[in-house]
N, C-alpha and C positions, 0 to 999 in steps of 0.2 A: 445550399452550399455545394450540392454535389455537381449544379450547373457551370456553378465558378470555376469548380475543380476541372470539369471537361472541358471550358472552353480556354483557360489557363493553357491543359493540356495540349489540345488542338491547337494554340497558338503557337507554342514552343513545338510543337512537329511541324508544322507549315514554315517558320521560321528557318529551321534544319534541314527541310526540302529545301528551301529556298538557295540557305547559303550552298549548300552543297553544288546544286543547280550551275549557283554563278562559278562556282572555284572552279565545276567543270566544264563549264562554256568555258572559263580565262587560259584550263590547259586546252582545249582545243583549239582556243585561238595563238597563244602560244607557238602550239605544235604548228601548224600551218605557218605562223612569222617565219619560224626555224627554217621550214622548207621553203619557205619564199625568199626569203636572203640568203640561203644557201644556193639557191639555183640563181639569184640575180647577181652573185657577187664569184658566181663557180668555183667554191671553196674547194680546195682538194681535202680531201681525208685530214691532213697533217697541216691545213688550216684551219679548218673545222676543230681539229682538237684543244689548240691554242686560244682561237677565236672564240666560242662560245663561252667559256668561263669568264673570259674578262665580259664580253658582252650581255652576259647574264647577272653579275657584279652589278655593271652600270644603270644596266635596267633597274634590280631591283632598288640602288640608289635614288633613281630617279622616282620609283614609283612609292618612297618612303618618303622624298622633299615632297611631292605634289598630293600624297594622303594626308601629310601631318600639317607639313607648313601652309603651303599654298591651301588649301580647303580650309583652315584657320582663316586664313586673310580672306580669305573672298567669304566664308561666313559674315566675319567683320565687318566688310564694305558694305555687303546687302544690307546689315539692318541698324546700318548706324547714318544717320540722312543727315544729323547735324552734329558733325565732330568740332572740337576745337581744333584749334591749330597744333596744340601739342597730340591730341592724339591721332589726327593726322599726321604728322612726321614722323612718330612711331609705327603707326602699319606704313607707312611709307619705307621704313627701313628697313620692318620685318618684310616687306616685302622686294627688299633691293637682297639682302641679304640670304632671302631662300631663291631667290634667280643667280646668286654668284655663284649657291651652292650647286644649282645645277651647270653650269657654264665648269666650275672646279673640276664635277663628275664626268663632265662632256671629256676636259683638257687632257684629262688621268687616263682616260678609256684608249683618247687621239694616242698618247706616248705609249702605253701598253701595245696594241695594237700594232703601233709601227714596226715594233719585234717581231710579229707573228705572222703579217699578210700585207702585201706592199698598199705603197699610200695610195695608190690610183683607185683599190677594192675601198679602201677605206673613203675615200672620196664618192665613192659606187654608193658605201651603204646609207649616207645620207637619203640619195634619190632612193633608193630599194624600200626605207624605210617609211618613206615619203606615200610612193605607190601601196607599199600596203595598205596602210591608212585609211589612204582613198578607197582602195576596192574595200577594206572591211568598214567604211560607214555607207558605201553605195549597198551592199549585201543586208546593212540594217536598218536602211531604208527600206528599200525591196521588201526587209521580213515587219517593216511595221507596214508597209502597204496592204499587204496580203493577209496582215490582222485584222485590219479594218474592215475586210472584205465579209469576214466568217461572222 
């Protein structure tokens, strides 16, 4: 019993490292987007203050449609090889319907936005956002490479 108990225990610590771990890798990468589209879209002070709220909003909309909705459906498609027809039109809707929701969150953020920082930055943070992407899955290539190595 007392083995159960410790490795019980040990799990739920490693666990708690774990999350911790990711939450603070998500604000370091975070913090780095902030300063990367701050510098690629040359936000002054008094867009920067506007700017961020709404685009902290949006994000996290989006990142609530693509944990809850979307990772449902695409659970669903992986492990279902012979649907019927009815229940293929239904993930087919649920998934028409969590893409609107994000397109809705996109349109919302577009007209907020306009108020705050002219359309041209706003046309910018597409590409800005674009670029980071890329450098942060080349940087986690690079760090799986150099795992491999050790």
């Amino acid at each position: 019993m007392k083995k159960i108990m410790t490795i019980v225990l040990l799990s739920f610590l490693t666990f708690g490292f774990a999350q911790r771990d990711r939450e603070g890798m998500r604000d370091k990468i975070k913090a780095q987007k902030v300063a990367f589209i701050t510098e690629k879209l040359s936000l002054t002070v008094e867009e920067s203050q506007g700017f961020w709220p709404i685009y902290n909003k949006f994000d996290e909309t989006m990142h609530q449609i693509k944990r809850k909705d979307m990772r449902e459906i695409k659970m669903k498609i992986r492990q279902s090889e012979n649907l019927s027809d009815a229940d293929a039109d239904n993930l087919l809707n649920q998934y028409v319907s969590a893409e609107k929701k994000m397109h809705e969150a996109k349109m919302k953020m577009i007209q907020e936005l306009k108020n705050v920082i002219p359309s041209a930055k706003i046309i910018r943070l597409r590409a800005a956002e674009d670029e980071f992407n890329k450098k942060l899955l080349e940087r986690l290539r690079e760090f799986r490479k150099g795992k491999g190595r050790d």
